[in-house]
MARSE-120022 format. One record per residue: x, y, z of N, C-alpha, C in turn; residue number from 0. Coordinates in steps of 0.001 Angstrom, whole numbers, plus 500000, padded with zeros to 6 digits. Last residue first. Layout:
BEGIN
> nc1	nc2	nc3	cac1	cac2	cac3	cc1	cc2	cc3	n
> X	Y	Z	X	Y	Z	X	Y	Z	NUM
...
END
This chain:
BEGIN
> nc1	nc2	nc3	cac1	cac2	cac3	cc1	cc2	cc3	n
> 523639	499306	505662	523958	499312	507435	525563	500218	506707	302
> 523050	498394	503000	523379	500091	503349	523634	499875	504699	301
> 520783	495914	503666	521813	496672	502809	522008	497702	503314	300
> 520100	493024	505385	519624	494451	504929	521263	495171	504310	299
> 519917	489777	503400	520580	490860	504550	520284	492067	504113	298
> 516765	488335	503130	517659	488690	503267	518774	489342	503818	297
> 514379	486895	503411	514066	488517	504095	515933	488776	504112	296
> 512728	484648	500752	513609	484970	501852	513757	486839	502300	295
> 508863	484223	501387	510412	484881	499967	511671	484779	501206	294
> 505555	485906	502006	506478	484392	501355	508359	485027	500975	293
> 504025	487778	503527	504733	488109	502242	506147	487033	502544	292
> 501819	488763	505678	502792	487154	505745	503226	487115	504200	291
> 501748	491641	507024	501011	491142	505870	502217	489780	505397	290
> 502345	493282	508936	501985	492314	509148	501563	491315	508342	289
> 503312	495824	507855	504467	494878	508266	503669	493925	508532	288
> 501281	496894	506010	501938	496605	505603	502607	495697	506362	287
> 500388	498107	508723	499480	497218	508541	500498	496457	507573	286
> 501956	500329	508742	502521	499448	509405	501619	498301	509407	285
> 501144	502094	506351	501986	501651	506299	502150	500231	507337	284
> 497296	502102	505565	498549	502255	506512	499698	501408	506653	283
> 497035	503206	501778	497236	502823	503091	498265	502546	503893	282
> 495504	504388	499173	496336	504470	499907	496282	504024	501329	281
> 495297	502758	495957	494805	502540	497397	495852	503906	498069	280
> 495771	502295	493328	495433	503506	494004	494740	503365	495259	279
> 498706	500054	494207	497508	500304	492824	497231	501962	493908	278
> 499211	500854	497580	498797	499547	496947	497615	500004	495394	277
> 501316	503203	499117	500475	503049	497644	500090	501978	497421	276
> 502504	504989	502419	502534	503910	501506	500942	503417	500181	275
> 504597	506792	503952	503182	506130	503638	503631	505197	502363	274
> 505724	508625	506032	506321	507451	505755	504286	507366	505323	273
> 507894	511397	507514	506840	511043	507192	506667	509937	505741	272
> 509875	512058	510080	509448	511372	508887	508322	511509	508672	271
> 511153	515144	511257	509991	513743	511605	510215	513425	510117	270
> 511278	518303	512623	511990	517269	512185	511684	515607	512259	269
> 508682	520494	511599	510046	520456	512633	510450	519053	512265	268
> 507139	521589	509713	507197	522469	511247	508247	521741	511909	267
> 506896	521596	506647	507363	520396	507672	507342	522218	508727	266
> 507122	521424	503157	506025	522101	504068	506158	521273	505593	265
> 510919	520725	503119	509211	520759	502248	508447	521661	503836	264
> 512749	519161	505570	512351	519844	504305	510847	519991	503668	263
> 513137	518311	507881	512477	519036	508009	511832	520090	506702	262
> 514542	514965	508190	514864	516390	508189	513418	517239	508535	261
> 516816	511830	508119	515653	512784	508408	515738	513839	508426	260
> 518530	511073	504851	518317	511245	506756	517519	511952	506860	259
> 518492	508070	503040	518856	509303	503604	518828	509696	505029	258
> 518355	505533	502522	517783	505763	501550	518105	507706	501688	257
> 519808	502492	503193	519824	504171	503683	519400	504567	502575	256
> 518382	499203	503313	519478	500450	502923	519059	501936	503223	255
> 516110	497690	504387	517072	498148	505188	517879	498947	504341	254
> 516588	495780	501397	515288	495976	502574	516375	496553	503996	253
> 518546	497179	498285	517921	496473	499766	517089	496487	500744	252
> 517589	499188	495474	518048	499284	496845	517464	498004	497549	251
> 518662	500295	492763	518159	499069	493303	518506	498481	494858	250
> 518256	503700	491448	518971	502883	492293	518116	501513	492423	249
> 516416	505393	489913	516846	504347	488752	517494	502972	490287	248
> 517643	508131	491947	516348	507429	490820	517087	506278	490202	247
> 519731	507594	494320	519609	508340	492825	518295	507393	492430	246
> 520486	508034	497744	520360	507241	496534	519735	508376	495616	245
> 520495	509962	500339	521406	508886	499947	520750	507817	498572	244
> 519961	513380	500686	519627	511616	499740	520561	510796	500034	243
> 518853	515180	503679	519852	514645	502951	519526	513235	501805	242
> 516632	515021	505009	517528	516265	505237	518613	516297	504233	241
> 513349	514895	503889	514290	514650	504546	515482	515258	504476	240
> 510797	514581	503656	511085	515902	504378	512146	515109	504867	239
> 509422	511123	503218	509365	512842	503054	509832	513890	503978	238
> 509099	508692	501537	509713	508837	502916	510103	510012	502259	237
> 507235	505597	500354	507066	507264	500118	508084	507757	501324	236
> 506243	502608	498437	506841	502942	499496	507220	504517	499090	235
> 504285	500783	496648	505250	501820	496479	505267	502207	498179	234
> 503048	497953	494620	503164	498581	495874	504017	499285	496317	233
> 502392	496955	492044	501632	498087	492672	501658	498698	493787	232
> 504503	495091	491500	503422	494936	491332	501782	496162	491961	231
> 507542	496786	493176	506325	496251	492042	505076	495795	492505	230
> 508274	498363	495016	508091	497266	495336	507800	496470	494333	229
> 509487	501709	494377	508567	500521	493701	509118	499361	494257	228
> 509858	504427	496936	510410	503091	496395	509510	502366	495694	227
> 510749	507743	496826	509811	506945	496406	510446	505299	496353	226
> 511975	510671	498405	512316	509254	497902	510921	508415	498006	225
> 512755	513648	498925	511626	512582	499206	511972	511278	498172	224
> 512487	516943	500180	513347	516051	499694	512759	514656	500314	223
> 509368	518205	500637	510538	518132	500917	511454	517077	499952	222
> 506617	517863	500097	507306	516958	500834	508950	517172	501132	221
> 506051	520452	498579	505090	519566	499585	506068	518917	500861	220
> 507730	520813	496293	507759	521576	497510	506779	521294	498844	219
> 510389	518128	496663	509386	518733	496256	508899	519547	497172	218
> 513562	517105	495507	513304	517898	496430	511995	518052	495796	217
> 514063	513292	494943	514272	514430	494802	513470	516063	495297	216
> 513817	510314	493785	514500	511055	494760	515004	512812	494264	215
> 512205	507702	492661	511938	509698	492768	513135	509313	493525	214
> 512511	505299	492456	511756	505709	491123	511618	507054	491354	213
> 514712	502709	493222	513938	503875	493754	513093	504563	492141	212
> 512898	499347	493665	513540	500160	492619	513312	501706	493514	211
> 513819	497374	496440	512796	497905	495575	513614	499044	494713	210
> 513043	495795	499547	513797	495784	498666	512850	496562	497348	209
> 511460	497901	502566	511520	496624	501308	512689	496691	500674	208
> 511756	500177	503559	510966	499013	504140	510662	497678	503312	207
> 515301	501670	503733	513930	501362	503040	513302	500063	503480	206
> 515749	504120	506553	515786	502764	506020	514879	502184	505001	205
> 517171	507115	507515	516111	506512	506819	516106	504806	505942	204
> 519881	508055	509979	519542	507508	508608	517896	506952	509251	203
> 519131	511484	511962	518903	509832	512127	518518	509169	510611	202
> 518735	513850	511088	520385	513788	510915	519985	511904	510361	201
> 516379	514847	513730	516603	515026	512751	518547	514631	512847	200
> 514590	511391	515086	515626	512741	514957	516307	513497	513901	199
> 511399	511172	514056	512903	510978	514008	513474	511868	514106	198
> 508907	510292	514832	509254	511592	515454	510422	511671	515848	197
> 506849	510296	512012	507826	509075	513168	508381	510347	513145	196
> 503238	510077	510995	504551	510556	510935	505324	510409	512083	195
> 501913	508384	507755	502387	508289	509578	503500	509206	509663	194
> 499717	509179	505342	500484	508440	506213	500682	508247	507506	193
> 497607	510873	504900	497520	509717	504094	498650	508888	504446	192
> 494724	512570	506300	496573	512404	506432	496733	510832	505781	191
> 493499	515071	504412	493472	513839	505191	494331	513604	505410	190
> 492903	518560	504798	493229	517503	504243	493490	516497	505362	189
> 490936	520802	505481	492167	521331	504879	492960	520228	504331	188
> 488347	521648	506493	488361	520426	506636	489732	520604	505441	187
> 487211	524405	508359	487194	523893	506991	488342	522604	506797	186
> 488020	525808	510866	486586	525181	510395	486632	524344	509507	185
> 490827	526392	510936	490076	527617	510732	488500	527071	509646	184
> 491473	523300	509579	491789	524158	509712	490889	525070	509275	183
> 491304	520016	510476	489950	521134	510395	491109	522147	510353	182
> 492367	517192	508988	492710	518095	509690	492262	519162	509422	181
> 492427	513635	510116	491395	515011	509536	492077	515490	510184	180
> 494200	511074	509365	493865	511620	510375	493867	513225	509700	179
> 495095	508527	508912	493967	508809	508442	493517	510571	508572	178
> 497947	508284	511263	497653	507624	509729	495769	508187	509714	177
> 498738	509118	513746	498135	510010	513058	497832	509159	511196	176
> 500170	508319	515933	499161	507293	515843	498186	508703	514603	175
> 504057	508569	515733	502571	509084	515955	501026	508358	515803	174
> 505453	505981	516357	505421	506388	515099	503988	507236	516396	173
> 508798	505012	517926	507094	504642	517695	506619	505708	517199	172
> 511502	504321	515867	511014	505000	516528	509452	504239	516629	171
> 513004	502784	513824	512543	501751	515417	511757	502914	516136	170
> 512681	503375	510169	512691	503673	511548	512512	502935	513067	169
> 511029	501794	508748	511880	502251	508156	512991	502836	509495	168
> 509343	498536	509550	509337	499508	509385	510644	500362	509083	167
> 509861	496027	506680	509919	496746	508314	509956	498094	508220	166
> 507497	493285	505074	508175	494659	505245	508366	494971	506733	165
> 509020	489950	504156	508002	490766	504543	508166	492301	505264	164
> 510634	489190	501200	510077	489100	502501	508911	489824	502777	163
> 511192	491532	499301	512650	490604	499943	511510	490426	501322	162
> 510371	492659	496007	510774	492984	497440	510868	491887	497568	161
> 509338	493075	493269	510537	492919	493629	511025	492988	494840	160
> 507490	490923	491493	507652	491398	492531	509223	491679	492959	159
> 506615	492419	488132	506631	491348	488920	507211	492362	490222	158
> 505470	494664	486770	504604	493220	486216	505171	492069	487338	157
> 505406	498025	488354	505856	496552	487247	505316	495231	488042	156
> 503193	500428	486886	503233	499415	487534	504041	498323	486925	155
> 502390	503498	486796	503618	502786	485901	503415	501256	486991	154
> 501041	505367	488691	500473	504519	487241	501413	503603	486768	153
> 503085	506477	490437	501683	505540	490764	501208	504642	489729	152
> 504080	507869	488232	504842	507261	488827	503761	506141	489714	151
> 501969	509587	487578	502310	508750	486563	503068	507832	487379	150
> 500918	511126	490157	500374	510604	489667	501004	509491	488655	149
> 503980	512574	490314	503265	511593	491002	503001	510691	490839	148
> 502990	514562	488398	504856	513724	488095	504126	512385	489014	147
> 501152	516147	489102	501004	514757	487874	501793	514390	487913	146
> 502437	517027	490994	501308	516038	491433	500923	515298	490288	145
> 504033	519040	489914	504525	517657	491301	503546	516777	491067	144
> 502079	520420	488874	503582	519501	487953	503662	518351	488943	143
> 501055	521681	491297	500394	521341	490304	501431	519951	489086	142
> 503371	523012	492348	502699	521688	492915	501948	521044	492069	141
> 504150	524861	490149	504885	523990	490574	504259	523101	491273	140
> 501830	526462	490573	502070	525633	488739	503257	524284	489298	139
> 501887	527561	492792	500776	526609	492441	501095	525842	491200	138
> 503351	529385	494223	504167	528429	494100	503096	527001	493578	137
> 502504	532189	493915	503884	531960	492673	503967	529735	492775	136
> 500634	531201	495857	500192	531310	494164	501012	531455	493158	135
> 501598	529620	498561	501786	530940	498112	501508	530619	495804	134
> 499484	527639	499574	500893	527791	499525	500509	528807	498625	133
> 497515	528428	502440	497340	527737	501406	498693	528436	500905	132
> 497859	527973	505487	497032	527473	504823	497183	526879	503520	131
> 499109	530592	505761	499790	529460	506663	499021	528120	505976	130
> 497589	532392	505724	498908	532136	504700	499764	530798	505080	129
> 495501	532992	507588	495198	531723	506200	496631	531947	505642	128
> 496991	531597	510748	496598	532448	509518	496479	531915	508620	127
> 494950	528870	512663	495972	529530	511940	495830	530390	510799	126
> 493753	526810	514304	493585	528112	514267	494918	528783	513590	125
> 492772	523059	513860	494231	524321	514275	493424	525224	513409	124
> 491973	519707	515254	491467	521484	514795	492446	522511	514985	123
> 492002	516531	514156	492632	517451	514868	491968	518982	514510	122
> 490984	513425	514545	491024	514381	514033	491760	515395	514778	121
> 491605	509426	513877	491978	510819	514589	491650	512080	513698	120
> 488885	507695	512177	490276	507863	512036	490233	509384	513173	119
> 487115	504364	512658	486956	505665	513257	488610	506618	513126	118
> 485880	502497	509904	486981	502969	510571	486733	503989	511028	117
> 483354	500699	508771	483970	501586	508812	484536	501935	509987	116
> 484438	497130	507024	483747	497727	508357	484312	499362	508298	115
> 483085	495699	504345	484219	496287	504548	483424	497416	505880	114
> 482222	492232	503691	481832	493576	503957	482897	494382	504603	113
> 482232	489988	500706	482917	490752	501984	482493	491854	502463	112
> 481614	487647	498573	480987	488815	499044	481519	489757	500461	111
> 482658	485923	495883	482672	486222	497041	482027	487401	497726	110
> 482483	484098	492925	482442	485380	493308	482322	485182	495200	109
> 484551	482846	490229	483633	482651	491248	483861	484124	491798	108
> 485070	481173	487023	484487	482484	487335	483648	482186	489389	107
> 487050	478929	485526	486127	479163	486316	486228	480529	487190	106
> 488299	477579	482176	487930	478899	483178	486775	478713	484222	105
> 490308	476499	480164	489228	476140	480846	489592	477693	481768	104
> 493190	476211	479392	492492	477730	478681	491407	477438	479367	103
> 494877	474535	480408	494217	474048	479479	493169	474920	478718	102
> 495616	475720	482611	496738	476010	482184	496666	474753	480659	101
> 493053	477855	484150	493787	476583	483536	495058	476360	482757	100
> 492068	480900	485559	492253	479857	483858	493037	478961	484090	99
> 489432	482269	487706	490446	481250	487341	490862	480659	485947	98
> 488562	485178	488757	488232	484076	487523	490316	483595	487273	97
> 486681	486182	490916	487956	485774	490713	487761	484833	489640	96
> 485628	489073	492491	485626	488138	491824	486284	487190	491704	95
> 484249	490122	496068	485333	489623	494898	485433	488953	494328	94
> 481444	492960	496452	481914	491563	495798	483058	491530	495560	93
> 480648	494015	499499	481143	494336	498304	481773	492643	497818	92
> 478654	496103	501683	479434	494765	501483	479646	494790	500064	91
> 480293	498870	503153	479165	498372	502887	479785	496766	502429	90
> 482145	502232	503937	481737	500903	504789	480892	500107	503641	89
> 484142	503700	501568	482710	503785	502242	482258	502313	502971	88
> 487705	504435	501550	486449	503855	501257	485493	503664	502261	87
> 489544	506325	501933	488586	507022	501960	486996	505921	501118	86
> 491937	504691	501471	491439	505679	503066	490084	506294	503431	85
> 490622	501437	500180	491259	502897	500439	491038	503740	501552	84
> 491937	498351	500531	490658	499056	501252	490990	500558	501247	83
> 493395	496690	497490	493949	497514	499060	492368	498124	499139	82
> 496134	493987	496606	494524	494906	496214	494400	495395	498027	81
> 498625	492185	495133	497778	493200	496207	496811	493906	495889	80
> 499579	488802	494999	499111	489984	494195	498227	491095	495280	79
> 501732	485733	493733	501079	486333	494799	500135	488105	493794	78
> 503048	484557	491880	501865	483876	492213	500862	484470	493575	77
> 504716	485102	489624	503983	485773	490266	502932	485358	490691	76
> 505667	482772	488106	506735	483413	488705	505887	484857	489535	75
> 504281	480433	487561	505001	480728	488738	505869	481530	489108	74
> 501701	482994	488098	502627	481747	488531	503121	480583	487193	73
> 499799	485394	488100	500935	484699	487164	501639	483542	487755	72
> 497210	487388	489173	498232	486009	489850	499133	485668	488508	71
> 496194	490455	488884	496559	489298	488421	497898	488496	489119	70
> 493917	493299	490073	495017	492407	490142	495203	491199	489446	69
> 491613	496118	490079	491779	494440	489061	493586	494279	489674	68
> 489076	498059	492030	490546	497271	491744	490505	496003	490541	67
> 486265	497992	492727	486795	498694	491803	488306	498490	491043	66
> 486631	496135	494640	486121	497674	494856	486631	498722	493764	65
> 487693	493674	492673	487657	493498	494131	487437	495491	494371	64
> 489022	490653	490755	488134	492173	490828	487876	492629	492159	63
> 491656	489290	489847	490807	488821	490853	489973	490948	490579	62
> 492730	486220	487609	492310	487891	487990	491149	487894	488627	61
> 495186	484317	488022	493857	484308	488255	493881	485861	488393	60
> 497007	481903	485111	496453	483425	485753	494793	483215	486605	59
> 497318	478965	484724	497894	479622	484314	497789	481682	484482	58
> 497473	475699	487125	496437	477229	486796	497531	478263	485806	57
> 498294	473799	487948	497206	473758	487218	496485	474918	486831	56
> 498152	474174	491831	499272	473997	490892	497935	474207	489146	55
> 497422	477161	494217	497402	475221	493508	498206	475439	492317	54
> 497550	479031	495703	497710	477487	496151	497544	476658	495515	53
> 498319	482167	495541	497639	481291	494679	498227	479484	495928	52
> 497564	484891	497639	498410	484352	497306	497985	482668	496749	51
> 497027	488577	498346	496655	487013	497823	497462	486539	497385	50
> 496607	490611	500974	497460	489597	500105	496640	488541	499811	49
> 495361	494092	501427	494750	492773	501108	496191	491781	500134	48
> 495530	497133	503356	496522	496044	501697	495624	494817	502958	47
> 493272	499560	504316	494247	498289	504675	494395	497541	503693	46
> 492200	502083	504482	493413	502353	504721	494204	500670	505000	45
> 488886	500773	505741	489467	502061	505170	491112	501520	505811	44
> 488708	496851	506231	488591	498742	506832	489294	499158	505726	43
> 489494	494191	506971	488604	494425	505861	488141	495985	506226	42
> 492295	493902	508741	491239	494173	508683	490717	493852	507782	41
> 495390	492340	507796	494701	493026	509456	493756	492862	509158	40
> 494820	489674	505181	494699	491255	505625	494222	491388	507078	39
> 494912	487425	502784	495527	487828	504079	495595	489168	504566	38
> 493861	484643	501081	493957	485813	501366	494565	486329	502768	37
> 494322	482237	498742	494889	482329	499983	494570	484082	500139	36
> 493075	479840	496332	493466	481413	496475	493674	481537	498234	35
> 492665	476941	494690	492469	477888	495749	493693	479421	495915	34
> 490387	474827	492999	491271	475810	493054	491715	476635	493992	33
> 488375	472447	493355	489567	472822	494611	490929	473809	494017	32
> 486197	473266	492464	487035	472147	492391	488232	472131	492740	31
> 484982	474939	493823	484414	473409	494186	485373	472095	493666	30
> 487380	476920	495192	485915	476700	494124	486242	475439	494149	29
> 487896	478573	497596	488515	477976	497039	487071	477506	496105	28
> 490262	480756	500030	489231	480824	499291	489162	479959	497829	27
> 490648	480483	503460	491150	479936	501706	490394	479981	501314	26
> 491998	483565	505110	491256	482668	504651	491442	482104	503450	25
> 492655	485896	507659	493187	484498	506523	492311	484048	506135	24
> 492996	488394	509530	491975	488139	508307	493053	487027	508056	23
> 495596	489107	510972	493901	489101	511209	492832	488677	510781	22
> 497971	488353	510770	497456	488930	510191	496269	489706	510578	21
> 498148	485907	512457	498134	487166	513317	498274	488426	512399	20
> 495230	483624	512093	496024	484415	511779	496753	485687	511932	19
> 493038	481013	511682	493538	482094	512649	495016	482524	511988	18
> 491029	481124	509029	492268	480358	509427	492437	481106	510417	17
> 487629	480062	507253	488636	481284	507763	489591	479976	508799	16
> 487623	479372	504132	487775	478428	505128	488135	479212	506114	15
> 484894	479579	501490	485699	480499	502652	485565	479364	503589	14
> 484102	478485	498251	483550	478313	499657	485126	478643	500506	13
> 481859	479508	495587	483226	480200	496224	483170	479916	497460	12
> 480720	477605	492896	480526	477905	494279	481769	478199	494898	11
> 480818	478786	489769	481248	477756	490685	481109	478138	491960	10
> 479982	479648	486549	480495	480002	487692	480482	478824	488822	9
> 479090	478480	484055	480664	479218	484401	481018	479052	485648	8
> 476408	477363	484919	477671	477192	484243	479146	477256	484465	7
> 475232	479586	487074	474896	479134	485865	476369	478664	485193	6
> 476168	479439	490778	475924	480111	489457	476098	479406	488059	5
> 474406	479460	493875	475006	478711	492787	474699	479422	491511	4
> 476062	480197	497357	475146	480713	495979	475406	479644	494806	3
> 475448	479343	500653	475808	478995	499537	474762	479401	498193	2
> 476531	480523	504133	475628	480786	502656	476229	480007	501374	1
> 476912	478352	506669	477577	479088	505594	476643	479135	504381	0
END
């Protein structure tokens, strides 16, 4: 095992890897036995990274990590997500982590990880260009949609509000389309930034956490669509559906009906479509269910 040593401040960052059906565990811990707990399927495009604090004696750790910043709080936020985006570039990359004391002392350590690149599904469709691009009465309106979005992404709350660890929303098996290029008439027309489950249309929608809703409502992309905040940066998305069952502002259960499947918005026929936001990551939802998220998993709501 490589060992770096840094001037003063900094402290030797030594990795214990753990087996884990996560995939990735490890304790990551400085010489003087602060330690940080990580947990992710992969180190790839499209995968949430958990950290979670292990010692007592600490008052925040902010951790830096591809551009991302997260913060530990304990004890009442002692966990925190940082995510591999869909569209990040393979190479090796530093995480920081500066530890404070709960005596204002500080230790600064750094880590080095390499993030492997991902082979994602493509597809090629021949179609008229009206079929392509949405009609120009209807551009000011997507245009709105997408900063409404955007802010709703930005608003991050400060603690956690989900129940366990996440399920999926649906028991269907889900298309294997998360990443996944789509060449239309040559030209490369967009990425697929979720999954789409090949629900019947009518079949209730379950939320995959406990969590604030923060949208519900018809867009012309997605159809009628519900957003959930998890906090701390992690949002839950369920699009083109046929019917709401909840209002913005709602405080919904892991499992409540959030609606029913449909075919609304830009949709060819009746499916979910289910993704998911870590900060500005976007990634794959069902990587989400494996991620060992501490807490009781309560009773699901809305049955």
């Amino acid at each position: 095992m490589r060992r770096r040593l840094f001037a003063r401040a900094f402290l030797v960052l030594l990795s214990v890897p753990l087996v884990s059906a996560a995939g990735i565990k490890e304790s990551l811990s400085t010489s003087s036995g602060l330690t940080v707990e990580m947990s992710a399927e992969a180190l790839e495009p499209g995968q949430p990274i958990l950290f979670v604090l292990r010692s007592g004696d600490v008052a925040a750790v902010i951790l830096h990590f591809l551009g991302q910043r997260a913060v530990l709080r304990p004890p009442a936020e002692p966990m925190a997500f940082l995510a591999v985006d869909l569209d990040a570039k393979p190479g090796v990359f530093p995480l920081e982590m500066q530890f404070e004391r709960k005596d204002g002392t500080l230790e600064t350590c750094r880590r080095e990880f390499e993030v492997r690149a991902r082979a994602f599904p493509s597809t090629r469709l021949r179609v008229k260009q009206e079929f392509v691009i949405p009609p120009r009465s209807e551009q000011e309106r997507i245009r709105r949609e997408s900063e409404m979005l955007a802010l709703i992404f930005s608003l991050v709350t400060p603690e956690w509000l989900g129940d366990g660890v996440f399920v999926a929303p649906h028991p269907v098996k889900p298309w294997p389309n998360f990443g996944q290029r789509r060449v239309t008439n040559n030209v490369l027309s967009s990425v697929h930034g979720g999954v789409d489950l090949p629900v019947p249309y009518g079949e209730p929608i379950r939320a995959a956490n406990r969590g604030r809703v923060v949208l519900a409502s018809p867009l012309y992309l997605s159809g009628l669509t519900v957003i959930v905040d998890h906090g701390l940066g992690v949002f839950s998305f369920y699009c083109h559906l046929s019917k709401l069952a909840v209002r913005r502002g709602d405080m919904v259960g892991k499992g409540a009906v959030l609606g029913a499947c449909g075919s609304s918005g830009r949709s060819t026929g009746p499916h979910l479509h289910w993704s998911m936001r870590v900060g500005d990551g976007r990634v794959d939802p069902y990587a989400m269910l494996g991620l060992p998220i501490e807490g009781g998993t309560g009773p699901a709501a809305g049955k």
